[in-house]
C-alpha angles and dihedrals in degrees: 000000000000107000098229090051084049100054087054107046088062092060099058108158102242117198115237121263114237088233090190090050084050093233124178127174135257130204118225110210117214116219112265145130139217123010089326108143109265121256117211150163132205128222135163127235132198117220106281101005119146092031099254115046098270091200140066114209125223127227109196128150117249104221133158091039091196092052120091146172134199129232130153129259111184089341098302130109125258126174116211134181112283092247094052090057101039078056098048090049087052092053098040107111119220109233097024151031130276131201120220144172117209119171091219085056113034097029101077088225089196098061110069103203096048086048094045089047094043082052089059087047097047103093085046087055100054087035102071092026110119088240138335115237123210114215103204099181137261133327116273139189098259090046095093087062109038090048080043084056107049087042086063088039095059097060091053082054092059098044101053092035104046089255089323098301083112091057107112093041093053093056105035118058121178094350086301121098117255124242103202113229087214127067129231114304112274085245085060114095122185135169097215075182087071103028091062091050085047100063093028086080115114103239092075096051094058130113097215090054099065097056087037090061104029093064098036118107082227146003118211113177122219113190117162099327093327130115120192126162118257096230089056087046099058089033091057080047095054091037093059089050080055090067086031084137104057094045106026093105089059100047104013086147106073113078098221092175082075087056087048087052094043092043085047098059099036090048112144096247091050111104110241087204087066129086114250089204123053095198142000101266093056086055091051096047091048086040088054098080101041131080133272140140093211117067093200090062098071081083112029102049087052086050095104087049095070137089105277095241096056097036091057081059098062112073109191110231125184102178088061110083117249082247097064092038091055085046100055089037090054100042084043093056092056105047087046096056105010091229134122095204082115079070085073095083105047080085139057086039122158102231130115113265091227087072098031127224087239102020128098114024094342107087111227084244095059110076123222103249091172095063121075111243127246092232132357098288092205096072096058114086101203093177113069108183134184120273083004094284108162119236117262122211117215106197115215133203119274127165088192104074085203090069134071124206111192127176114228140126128272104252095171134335120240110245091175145357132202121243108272112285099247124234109274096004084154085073094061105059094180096050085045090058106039083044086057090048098055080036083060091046094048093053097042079046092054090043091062 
């Protein structure tokens, strides 16, 4: 792109939102085919406005943040990320206008506080669209197989489910999810090749999506020239979890237990009025193991997930550090419940020892919500108390943020501690040893 047009497409001259109206933007489309510039307007809307939600939303995933494309918005140059527009130019319809919301385009990303209050309003916006529609990417030389696939999958669904209304019941046993003992049926055909290439694209993996469908009154997919619905597309995934087993040498990379998750709470008898989350440490636990660049998006793009009172809380701020945000959730979540069972993830944290998961400008008390977890921390209870009481925190008073005072009771003093255990020791047989044995030395040492 030429680097004038550039300059000024970034300084397209937005119109300000009526935040007490609650007004967001919609994109109107202009008809046109191929690789043709877009041609847009933009208009704002008010909650309900026009009877029936005049407006379909788009979930699409970023990307490359330093790669940009022009199109024109009332005659006027704006330049988007590449992926927004490669979406745009997927949706656009070829003989009449279509109206879109896409959060690049109608969020003005250079003013904080519209972006912080759009971000509140978001949910509500995907909610009373007419549909939402996923932009997977472009068409590649494997998508004919892999759509091929799903669509082969998706028979043998129907015949061991009773046209999928078994379904639950075929994958979950005993509250536990069933691994079948027999493969796929012989009439079944499938390219593992393509499928895998199929859900390693980056769309699935993303944070924004989850909230984006879950709240949507319908998913359609559009991938190269295909369409397939959402809701197929997560119950092929979770059927083929199902047969893990018969198939896991082939494509051991793709973490189908996310896509039962995903299917599980976007199942056609959930309620999409009601929350998914019950409170904020259930959304940074589930956000853990999905993809942003932002940390502080673990929390903010789950927000319309939670329950309304909690969520209205919660005031997205982008001008505050990731740091100070994790600090005041985490002491939050303490003085709201009393409980430490947000402790539970300080541990079990994917990061190199030689950095530390506690150490440097993140306190040990603070957990690192943007690194994925060893294992579901949840589940661990790290406090074991007597007569199965639970531990109660009591919160004390600190006028630094990067401190934690909590009340409790001297069970033992430290005398030592051994050197820092360091990542994939098991590998090195002869540092393992020789760590045991100074680990043997500190503890005979602390017992004179």
């Amino acid at each position: 792109m030429d680097g004038n047009l550039l300059d000024s497409a970034c300084n397209y001259p937005y119109q300000p939102l009526h935040g007490e109206q609650h007004e967001f933007r919609v994109l109107d489309v202009y008809p046109g085919t191929g690789k043709h510039v877009l041609q847009c307007c933009l208009r704002h809307l008010k909650p309900g406005s026009g009877g029936i939600s005049p407006y379909e939303t788009i979930s699409y995933c970023w990307g490359d943040h330093t790669s940009y494309e022009n199109l024109v918005i009332d005659d006027l140059p704006l330049a988007a990320p590449a992926t927004a527009v490669a979406a745009l130019l997927r949706m656009r319809l070829p003989t009449k206008v279509r109206t879109l919301w896409i959060d690049a385009i109608c969020i003005d990303q250079e003013d904080y506080d519209e972006r912080a209050d759009q971000v509140t309003r978001m949910a509500g916006i995907y909610r009373h669209s007419r549909g939402n529609l996923v932009y997977l990417g472009e068409d590649d030389p494997s998508l004919v197989s892999a759509v091929r696939s799903i669509h082969n999958i998706l028979p043998e669904v129907d015949r061991h489910t009773n046209d999928a209304g078994g379904f639950w019941d075929a994958v979950i046993v005993n509250g536990g999810f069933n691994f079948s003992a027999t493969g796929f049926d012989d009439d079944t055909k499938l390219s593992y090749t393509a499928l895998d290439r199929f859900f390693s694209r980056a769309w699935f993996s993303r944070l924004w999506v989850i909230q984006e469908t879950l709240v949507a009154p319908s998913n359609r997919c559009f991938c190269g020239p295909h369409e397939l619905e959402l809701l197929d597309v997560l119950r092929a995934a979770v059927w083929m979890l199902h047969k893990h087993q018969h198939w896991r040498a082939q494509m051991d990379n793709i973490q189908f237990n996310v896509f039962f998750d995903w299917w599980y709470k976007l199942r056609p008898e959930r309620t999409r009025e009601k929350a998914t989350f019950d409170n904020v440490l259930e959304v940074l636990f589930f956000s853990r193991i999905r993809k942003t660049s932002d940390t502080r998006d673990r929390l903010f793009a789950l927000l319309g997930l939670l329950p309304e009172d909690v969520s209205k809380a919660i005031k997205p701020d982008y001008r505050i550090s990731a740091l100070a945000l994790m600090q005041r959730v985490t002491r939050q979540s303490l003085l709201d419940d009393s409980k430490t069972n947000v402790f539970n993830s300080t541990i079990f944290t994917v990061c190199s020892m030689e950095e530390g998961c506690g150490i440097g400008s993140w306190p040990s008390w603070v957990p690192r919500w943007d690194r994925p977890p060893m294992r579901q921390p949840g589940q661990l209870p790290v406090f074991f108390a007597a007569g199965g009481e639970e531990a109660l925190a009591a919160v004390g008073e600190d006028t630094d943020e990067s401190i934690l005072s909590l009340g409790g009771f001297v069970v033992d003093r430290v005398t030592c501690v051994t050197e820092m255990l360091k990542k994939n020791a098991a590998a090195d047989l002869e540092y393992l040893f020789n760590w045991l044995n100074g680990a043997q030395e500190t503890a005979r040492e602390g017992d004179d």
